[in-house]
N, C-alpha and C positions, 0 to 999 in steps of 0.2 A: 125536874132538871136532871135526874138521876139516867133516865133512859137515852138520853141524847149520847152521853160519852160514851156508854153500852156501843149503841149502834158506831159511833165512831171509830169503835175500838175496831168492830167486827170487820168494817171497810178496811183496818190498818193490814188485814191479818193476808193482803195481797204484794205487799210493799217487797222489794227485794232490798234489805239493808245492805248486806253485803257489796253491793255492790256500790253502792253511793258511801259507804264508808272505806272501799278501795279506791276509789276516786278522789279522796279527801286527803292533802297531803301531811308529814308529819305535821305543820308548826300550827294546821288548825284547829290543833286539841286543846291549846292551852285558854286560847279565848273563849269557848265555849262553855266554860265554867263559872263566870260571872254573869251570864245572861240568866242560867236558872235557879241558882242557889237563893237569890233576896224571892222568888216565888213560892219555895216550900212553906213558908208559914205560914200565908194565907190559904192553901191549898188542903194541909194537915186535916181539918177537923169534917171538911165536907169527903176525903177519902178512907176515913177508918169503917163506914158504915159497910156501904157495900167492899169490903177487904176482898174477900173469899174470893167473890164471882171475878172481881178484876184481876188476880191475882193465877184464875183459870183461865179467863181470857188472856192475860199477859204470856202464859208457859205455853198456851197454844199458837198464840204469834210468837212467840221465841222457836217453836219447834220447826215453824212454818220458815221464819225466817232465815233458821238454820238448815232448812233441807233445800232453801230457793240459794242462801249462800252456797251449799255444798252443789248446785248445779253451775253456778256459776262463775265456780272456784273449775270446777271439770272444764266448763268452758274457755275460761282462763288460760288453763294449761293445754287447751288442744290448739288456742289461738298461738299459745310459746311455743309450741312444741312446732306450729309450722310456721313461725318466726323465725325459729333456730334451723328449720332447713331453708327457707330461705338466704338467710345471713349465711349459713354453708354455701351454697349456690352460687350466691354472690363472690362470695370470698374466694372459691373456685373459679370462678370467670375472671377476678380480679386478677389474681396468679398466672393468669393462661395471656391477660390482655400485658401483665409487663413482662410475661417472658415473650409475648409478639413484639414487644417496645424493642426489647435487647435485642432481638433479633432483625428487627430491624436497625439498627444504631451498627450493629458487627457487617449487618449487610451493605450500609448505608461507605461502611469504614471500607470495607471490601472494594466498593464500585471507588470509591478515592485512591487506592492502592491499584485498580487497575486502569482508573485513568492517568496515573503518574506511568505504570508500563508504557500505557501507550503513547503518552507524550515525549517517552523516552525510546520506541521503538519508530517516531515520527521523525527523531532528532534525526537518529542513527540513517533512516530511509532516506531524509532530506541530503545527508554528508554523501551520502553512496550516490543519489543522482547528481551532485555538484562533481563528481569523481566522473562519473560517466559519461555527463556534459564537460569535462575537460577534454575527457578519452576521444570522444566524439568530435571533438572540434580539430584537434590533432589530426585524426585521421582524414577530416573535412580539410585541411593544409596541406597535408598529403596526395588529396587525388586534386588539390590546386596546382600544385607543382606539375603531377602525373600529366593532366590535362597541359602545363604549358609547356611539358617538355615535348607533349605530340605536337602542338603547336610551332616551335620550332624545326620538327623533326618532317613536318609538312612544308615550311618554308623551305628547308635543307633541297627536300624534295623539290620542289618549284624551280629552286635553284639551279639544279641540276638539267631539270628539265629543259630550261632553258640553254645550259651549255650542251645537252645534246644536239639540241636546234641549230646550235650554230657549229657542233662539230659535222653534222649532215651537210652544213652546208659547205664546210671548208671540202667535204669528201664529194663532194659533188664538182669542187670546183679542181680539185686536185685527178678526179675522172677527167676532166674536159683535159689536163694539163698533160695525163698520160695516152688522152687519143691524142693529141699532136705531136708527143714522144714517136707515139707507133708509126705512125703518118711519116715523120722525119725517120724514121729506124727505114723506113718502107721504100721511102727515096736512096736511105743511101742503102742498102740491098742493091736496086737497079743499077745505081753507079758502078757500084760492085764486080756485078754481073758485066757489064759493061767494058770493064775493065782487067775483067780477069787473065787473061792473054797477056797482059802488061803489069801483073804482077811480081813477075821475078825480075825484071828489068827493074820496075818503082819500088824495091825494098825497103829503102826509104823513108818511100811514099806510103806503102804498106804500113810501116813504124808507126811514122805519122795518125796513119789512119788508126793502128791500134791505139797509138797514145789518145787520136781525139775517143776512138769506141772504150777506152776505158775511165778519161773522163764522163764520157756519155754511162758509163757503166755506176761511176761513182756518184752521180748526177742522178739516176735511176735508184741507188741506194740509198741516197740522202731521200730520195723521195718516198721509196720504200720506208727510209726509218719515220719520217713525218706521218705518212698512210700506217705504221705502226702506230705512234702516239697517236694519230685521232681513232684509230681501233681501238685504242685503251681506254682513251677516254670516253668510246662509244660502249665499250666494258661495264665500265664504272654504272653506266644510265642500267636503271634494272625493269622499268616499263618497255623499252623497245632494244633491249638482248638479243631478241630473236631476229629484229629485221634488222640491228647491226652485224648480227652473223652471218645472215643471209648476203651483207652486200660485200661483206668479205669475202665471202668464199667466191662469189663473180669476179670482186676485183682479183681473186688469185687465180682463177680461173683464165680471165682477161690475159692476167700477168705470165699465166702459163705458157699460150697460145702466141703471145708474141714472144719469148722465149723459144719456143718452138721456130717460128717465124724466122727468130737471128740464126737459130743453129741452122736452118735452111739456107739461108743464106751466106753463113758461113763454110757449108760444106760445098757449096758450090764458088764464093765468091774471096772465099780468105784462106790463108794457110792452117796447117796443122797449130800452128802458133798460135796465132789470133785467136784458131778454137779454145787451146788450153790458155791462151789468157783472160778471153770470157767466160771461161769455167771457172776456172780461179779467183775472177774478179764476181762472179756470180755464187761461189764457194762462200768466199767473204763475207760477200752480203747477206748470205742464207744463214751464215752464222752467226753475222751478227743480229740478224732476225732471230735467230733463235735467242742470242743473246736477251735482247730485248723483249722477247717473249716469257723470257724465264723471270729476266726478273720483272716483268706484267704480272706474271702467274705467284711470285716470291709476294708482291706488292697486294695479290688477290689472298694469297693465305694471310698475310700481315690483317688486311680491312677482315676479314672473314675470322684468324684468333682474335681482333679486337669487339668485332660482331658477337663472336663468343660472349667473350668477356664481357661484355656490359650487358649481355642477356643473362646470362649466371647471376652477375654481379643484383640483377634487376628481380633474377628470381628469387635470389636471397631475400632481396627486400622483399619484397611478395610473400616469400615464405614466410620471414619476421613480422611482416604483417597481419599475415594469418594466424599467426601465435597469439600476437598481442590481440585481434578480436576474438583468437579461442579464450583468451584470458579473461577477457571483457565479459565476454559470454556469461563463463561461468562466473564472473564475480557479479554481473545479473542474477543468473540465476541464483545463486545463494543470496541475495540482497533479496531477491523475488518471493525464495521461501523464508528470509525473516520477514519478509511482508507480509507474506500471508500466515504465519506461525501470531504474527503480534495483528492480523484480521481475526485469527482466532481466540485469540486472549480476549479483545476486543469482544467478540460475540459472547464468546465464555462470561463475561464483564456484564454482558447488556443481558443474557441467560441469568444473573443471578442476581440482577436489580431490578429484573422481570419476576423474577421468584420473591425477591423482596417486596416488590410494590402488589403483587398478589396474597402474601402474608399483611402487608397494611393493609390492604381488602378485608382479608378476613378478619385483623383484628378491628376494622371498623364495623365489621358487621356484626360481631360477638358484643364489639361497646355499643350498638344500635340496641341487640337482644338486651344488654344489662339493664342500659334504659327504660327499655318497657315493661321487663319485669320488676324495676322499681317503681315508674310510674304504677304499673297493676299494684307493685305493693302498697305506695302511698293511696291507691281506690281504696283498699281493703282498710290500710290506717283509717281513712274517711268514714267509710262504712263504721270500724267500730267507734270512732270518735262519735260519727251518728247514735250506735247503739248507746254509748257512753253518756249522751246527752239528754236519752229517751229516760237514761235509768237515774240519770240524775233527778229529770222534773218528776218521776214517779216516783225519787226521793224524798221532793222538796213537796207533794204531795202526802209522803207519809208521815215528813215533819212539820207539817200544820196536824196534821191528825192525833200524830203523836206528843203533839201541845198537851191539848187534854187529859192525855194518860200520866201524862209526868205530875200533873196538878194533882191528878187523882191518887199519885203516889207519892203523894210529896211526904207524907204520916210514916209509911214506910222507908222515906229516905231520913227521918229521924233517927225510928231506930237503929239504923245501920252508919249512924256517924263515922265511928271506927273505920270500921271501914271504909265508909268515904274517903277518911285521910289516909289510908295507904292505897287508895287508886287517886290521890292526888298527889303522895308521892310519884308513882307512877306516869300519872299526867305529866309533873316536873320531867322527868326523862324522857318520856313523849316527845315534851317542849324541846329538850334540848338534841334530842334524834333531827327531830322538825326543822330546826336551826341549821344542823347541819346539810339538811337534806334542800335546804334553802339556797344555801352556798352554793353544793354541787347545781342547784340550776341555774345560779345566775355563773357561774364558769360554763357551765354550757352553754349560757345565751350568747354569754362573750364570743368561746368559739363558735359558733353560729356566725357568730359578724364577724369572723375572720374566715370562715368560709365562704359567706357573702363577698368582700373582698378578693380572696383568692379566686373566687370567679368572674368578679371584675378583672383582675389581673389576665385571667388564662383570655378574656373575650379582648383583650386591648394585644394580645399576644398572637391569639388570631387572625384581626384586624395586620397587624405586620406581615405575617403568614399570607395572608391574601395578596398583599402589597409585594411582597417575594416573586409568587407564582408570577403576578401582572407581568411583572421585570424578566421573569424567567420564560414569560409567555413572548416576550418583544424579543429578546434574548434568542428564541426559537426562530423568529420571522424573520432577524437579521441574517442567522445561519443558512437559511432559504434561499432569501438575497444572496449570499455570496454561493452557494452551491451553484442558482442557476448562471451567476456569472463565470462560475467555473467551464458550463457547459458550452456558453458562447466561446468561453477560450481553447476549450479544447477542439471546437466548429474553428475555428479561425487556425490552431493548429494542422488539425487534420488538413487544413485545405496546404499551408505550408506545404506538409506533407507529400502533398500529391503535387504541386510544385515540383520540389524538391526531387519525386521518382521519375517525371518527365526529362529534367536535366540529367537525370543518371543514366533512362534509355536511349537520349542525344550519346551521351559518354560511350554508353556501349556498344551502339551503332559505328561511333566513330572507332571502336576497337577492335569491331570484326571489320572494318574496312582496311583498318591495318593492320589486322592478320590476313587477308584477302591479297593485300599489297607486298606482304613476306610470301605469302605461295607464291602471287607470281613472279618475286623475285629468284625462289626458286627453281620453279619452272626454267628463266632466263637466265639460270646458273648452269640447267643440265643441256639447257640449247648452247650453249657457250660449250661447253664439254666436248659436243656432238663436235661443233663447228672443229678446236682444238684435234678430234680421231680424225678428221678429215684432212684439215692443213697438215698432222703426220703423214695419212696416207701420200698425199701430194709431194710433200718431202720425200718419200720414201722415192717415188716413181722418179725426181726429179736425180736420186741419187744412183740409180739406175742408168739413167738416161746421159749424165754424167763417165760410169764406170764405158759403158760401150760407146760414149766420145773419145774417152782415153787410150779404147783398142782402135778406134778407128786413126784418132793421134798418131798412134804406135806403126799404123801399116802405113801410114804418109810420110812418115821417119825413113821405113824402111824404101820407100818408093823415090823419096827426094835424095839420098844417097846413092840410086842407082842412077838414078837423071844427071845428079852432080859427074859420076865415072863417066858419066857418056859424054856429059857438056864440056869436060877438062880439055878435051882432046882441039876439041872445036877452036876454044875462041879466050887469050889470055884474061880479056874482062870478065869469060864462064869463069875461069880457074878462080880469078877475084870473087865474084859470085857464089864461086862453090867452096872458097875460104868464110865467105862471109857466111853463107849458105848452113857450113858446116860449125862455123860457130855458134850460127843460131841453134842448128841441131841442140850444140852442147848445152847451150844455153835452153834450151828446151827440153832435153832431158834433166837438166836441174831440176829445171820446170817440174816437170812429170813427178821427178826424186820430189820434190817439195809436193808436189798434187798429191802424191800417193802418201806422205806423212799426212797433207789435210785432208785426205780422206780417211787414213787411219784416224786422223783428228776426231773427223767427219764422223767416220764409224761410232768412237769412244760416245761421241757427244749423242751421237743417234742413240746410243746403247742408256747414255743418263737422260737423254729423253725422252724413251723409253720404259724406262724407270720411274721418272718423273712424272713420266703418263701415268703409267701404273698407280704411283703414290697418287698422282690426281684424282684417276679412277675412283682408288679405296676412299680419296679427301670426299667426293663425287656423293660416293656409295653411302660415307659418314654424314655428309650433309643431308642426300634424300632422307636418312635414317632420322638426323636430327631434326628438320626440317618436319618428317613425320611426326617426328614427339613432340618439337613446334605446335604442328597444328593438333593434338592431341593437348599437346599442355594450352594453348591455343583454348582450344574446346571448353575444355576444364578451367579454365582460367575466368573464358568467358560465363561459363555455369556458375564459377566460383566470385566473380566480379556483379553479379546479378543477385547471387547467394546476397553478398558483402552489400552490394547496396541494397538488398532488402531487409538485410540485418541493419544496415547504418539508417536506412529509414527509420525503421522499428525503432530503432535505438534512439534515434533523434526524437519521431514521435513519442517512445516511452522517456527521454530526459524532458522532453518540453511538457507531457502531461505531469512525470513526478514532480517538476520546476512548478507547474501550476499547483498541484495537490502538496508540495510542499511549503508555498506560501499560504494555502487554504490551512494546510497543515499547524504554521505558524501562526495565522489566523485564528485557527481553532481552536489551536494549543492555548495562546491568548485568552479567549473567550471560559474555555474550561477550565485555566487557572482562575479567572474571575470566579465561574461558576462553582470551583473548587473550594476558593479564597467564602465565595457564600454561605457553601456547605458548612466549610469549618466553622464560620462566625454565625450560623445557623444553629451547629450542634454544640458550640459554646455556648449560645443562647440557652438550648438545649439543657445544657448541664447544669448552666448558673439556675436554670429555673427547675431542675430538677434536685439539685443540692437548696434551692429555698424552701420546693415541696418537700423535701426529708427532713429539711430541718421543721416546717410546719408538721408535717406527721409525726416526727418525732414530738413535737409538744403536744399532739393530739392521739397519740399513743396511749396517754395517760388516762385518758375522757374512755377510746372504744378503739380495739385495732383493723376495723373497719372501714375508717373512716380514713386511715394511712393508704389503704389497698385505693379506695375510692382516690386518691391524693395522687396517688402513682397513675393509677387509670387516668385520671384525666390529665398528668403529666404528658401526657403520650399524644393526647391527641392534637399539641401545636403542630406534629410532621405532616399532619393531615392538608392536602393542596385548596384554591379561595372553593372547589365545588363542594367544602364541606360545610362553608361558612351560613349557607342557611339553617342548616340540619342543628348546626353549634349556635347560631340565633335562636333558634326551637327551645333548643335543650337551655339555653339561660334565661328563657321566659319561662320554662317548667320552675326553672330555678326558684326562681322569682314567686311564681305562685305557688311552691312547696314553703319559700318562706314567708309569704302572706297566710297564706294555711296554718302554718305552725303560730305565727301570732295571733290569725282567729282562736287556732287550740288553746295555746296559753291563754286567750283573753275567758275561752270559754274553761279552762283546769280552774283559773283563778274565782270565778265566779262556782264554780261547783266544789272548789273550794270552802267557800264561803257557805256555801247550801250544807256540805257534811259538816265545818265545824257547829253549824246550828243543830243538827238532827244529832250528833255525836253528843253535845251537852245538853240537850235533854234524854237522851237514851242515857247518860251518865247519871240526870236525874230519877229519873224512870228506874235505875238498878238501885241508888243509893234509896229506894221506897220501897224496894222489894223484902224478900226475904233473904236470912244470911244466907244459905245453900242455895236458892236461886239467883242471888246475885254475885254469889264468887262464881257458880260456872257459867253465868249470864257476864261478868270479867273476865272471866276465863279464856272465852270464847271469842268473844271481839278483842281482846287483844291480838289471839291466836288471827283472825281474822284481819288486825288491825297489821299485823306482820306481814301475814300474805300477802295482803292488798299490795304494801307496799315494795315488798319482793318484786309481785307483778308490774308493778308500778316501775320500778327499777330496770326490768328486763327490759319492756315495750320502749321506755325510755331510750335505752342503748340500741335498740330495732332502729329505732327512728333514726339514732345520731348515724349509726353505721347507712342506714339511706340514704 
């Protein structure tokens, strides 16, 4: 029986105790001691014989055992030593992923701080186009007016036209009235003629005849003055000026030639008398032609300062006008550059939520990296769990083997009683190490199942997160919606628009026709002018023609005085004759005395008619002048009226798009206060569930500071939008099967548990049989060993909880 435990032994001497007594945790030292203590007695008497040899075999598996411990004590420490760079690694990635958190949460605050600018530089945009759609509409009442004052000023026109029609026609009928004048003038000539031989006899009659040729004179002046007024009123018309001048200047022409006509027949048919009292009575009427013409011409300055005046008057407006749209202008343009100063803020805005959501890129891809190299690290935990498992059963192989050695040393664990009970002192504090080391795991397991939960929680936090995006995704397609309705309004706009410039080139057209209708009223201002140097000159020749009637007067004065001398002698009725004769004289050089003051009259009045002319001239010269700046401002007006409605377009098109874009605006504004109102109660979410993860880290602080960084890392990834929600399904089934693994682990620590505290109480047997110095540094040693183990034990531990 003797050779069997021999060879038993020689099998043990491959076993690695070490390592299956580092795997054994404190509390299974103490049980181990009542399994082998009732077998030393029996064992005793069959182990004294062979002592020696077992006792060589035993130091040789101790030496063995201790050189396979010291390899895998080395190994121990190389698996910690890249334990602990990993957990560095980790714990650096962890640092890196919530200073990407914070930065994003500062960039997240950032883009809310510039969508409130820009909702506050929408406000501002929207107030300024309701300004400008006032401005606009104003000056749209303005060119209503503009347009119905030409409207009227075209009736006016109509108007007038029409009384020209009928002053032509009155002058037509007043020609027919003056050829049967001439006709009857032309009759009594012949009678005249006729009678002339019987003139100083019918003096009378002659009287008579002058009294009827002077009402015929007054009759012709009354007709003159009416052929005045429809000359004035043919004035007034400013389309046909030229061909009422024209028919004036024939009627005066006409008027000349029978003028002509009577002093023909006066010089052959009438006295010196008659002549000068149709001078006289043709004086009158000249004068008071002129009379009548001055004040035509008084009455043309009067319409012509008024003409001024409401053209001044109108340029003002115009000019005021042009103020108020340079005003306009630029309070566009400065509205135009806070538009685009707060487009730019805007971009700046979307520039650093762009840079934000590329920083949450990267911190997703850093927590992607953390993932897999924790996943690799839990491969590796597997692997040694593996290895852990191999060394176990080649434990629980060396503790059947090492059955029989302990029987064989049961004689040896007599002698060494004593000793026994102070390694079972020792065992006692074992025990009570064990106990605590019990605790520490079942507070671990705890936390384990609050980290189980707190990943239910972050996956149900998720699930919202997804249900966010959805909303924020319909959210987007509404925004869509209203953009492309924007663009239909501003299609429907735009057409307004061109509407709108078609009416404006009607307008404009209608304002070069009446500037068109001012040239040729000036034009028919300077044919009037013409006509007025003309009807001078004809005055002039008429007052000539006048002075040498008055010499020829003078020498029939002289000649009817000498007739009188001669006739006295003849015949008492001559002497009567030549009394009455010479009274006439006298009464005809009154005459004359009176002619030659109305011609000094005459003269004076030529002379301020003359002047008058002159002032007319220069009035003439200021008009064409004016007239020119007219059609210059005209010009300009019109450039500037074409300017003005392509600016009031513009301006209308830009109030009806800002009108649209700042309902979109309100719209939006709308939409991104919700979106805002999200954010906020997003990142309150945010914080309550990162103030619960701190406050969990905080109680898990105490366990591994690992496990807080991990706590924060995955704090972070709710911001994450639904395309993460597979990736974070993955990573909670990892979860999931990290904590199914860890409960295989425990099921299998506990069971290899159970394997060391057997092989540990008989190895305790097995020393207590040895010798004293073999088996104090044979306790020595597996104590030392029993500490390691559980050091290592310790670290790997804290590896795992910080995974």
């Amino acid at each position: 029986m003797e050779p069997n435990p021999a060879k038993q032994d020689e099998a043990d001497f491959s076993i690695d105790l070490s390592q299956a007594a580092g795997m054994a945790p404190p509390e299974a030292l103490p049980e181990a001691a009542p399994e082998v203590v009732p077998e030393a007695p029996a064992a005793a008497p069959a182990a004294r014989k062979p002592l020696e040899m077992r006792e060589i075999q035993e130091a040789i598996a101790r030496v063995e055992a201790e050189a396979k411990a010291n390899v895998a004590s080395e190994n121990r420490q190389t698996a910690e030593s890249r334990a602990r760079t990993l957990a560095d690694e980790r714990a650096a990635i962890d640092v890196a992923a919530a200073a990407a958190a914070v930065a994003n949460s500062q960039a997240s605050e950032d883009a809310i701080a510039a969508n409130r600018d820009r909702l506050e530089s929408l406000r501002a945009a929207s107030k300024a186009s309701a300004e400008r759609l006032e401005a606009i509409r104003q000056e749209t009442a303005e060119l209503r007016a503009r347009v119905k004052s030409d409207t009227e000023i075209r009736l006016a026109l109509e108007a007038r036209s029409r009384s020209e029609e009928e002053a032509r026609r009155r002058a037509a009928v007043q020609m027919e009235a003056e050829a049967e004048l001439a006709a009857k003038a032309a009759r009594a000539a012949d009678e005249l003629v006729a009678h002339t031989e019987q003139a100083r006899l019918q003096a009378a009659e002659r009287m008579a005849a002058v009294e009827a040729a002077k009402e015929e004179v007054l009759h012709n002046a009354s007709a003159d003055a009416r052929i005045a007024i429809l000359a004035r009123e043919r004035e007034r018309a400013e389309k046909a000026a030229r061909q009422t001048a024209e028919k004036l200047a024939e009627a005066e022409a006409e008027a000349l030639d029978l003028t002509q006509q009577r002093e023909r027949a006066d010089q052959v048919a009438l006295a010196s008398a008659f002549q000068r009292a149709a001078a006289e009575a043709r004086a009158l009427e000249e004068a008071r032609a002129m009379a009548h013409i001055e004040q035509e011409r008084e009455a043309i300055a009067l319409a012509q300062a008024e003409s001024e005046r409401v053209a001044a008057q109108s340029l003002r407006m115009r000019l005021q006008t042009e103020k108020e749209l340079r005003d306009a202008a630029t309070h566009r343009e400065r509205l135009e550059q806070m538009a685009a100063a707060s487009a730019e803020a805007r971009r700046e805005a979307e520039t650093r939520i762009l840079a934000a959501t590329e920083a949450r890129i990267e911190t997703d891809r850093k927590l992607r990296l953390v993932a897999e190299d924790r996943v690799r690290a839990e491969e590796e935990a597997d692997e040694q769990v593996q290895a852990r498992l191999e060394a176990e059963a080649e434990a629980a192989l060396d503790a059947r083997a090492r059955r029989a050695a302990d029987e064989a040393a049961a004689a040896a664990a007599l002698r060494e009683a004593e000793e026994h009970r102070r390694e079972q002192a020792l065992a006692e504090e074992k025990a009570a190490l064990s106990q605590a080391a019990a605790e520490v795991q079942a507070a671990r397991n705890a936390d384990e199942a609050e980290a189980v939960a707190f990943e239910a929680e972050l996956v149900e936090l998720q699930r919202q997160a997804a249900q966010l995006a959805a909303s924020k995704r319909e959210e987007t397609e509404r925004l869509a919606q209203l953009e492309r309705e924007r663009v239909a309004a501003e299609a429907q706009a735009l057409a307004d628009i061109e509407q709108k410039v078609a009416a404006e080139q009607e307008l404009m057209l209608a304002a070069q026709a009446r500037s068109e209708a001012e040239t040729t009223a000036a034009a028919a201002l300077a044919a009037k002018a013409q006509a007025e140097r003309r009807l001078e000159e004809a005055q002039r020749a008429t007052f000539e023609a006048q002075q040498t009637q008055m010499d020829a007067v003078a020498e029939e004065a002289t000649q009817a005085e000498a007739t009188r001398d001669a006739q006295q002698a003849h015949a008492r009725r001559a002497q009567e004759l030549a009394q009455a004769q010479q009274e006439r004289t006298e009464v005809e050089r009154q005459q004359v005395a009176l002619t030659e003051q109305a011609i000094g009259a005459e003269r004076e009045a030529t002379q301020a008619a003359r002047e008058s002319l002159a002032l007319v001239e220069r009035k003439l010269a200021a008009q064409r002048a004016q007239a020119a700046a007219d059609a210059r401002a005209n010009e300009a007006q019109a450039a500037r009226l074409a300017s003005e409605h392509a600016a009031a377009q513009a301006a209308e098109a830009r109030a009806e798009a800002e009108e649209a874009q700042a309902r979109l605006a309100r719209e939006r504004e709308l939409v991104e206060q919700a979106a805002v109102q999200a954010a906020v109660e997003k990142r309150e979410a945010q914080r309550a569930l990162l103030e619960h993860a701190q406050a969990h880290a905080e109680m898990q602080r105490k366990a591994a500071h690992a496990t807080l960084q991990m706590a924060d890392a995955r704090k972070h990834l709710v911001n994450l939008e639904s395309k993460r929600q597979d990736e974070q399904a993955a990573e909670l089934a990892a979860t999931e099967r990290v904590i199914g693994e860890r409960k295989v682990e425990a099921g299998q620590r506990s069971v290899s548990a159970d394997l060391t505290r057997e092989v540990l109480g008989r190895f305790k047997q097995s020393q207590a049989r040895a010798g004293d110095t073999s088996a104090a540094q044979a306790a020595a040693r597996l104590a030392e060993v029993i500490a390691n183990q559980r050091e290592l034990d310790r670290d790997l531990d804290r590896n795992k909880d910080r995974e």
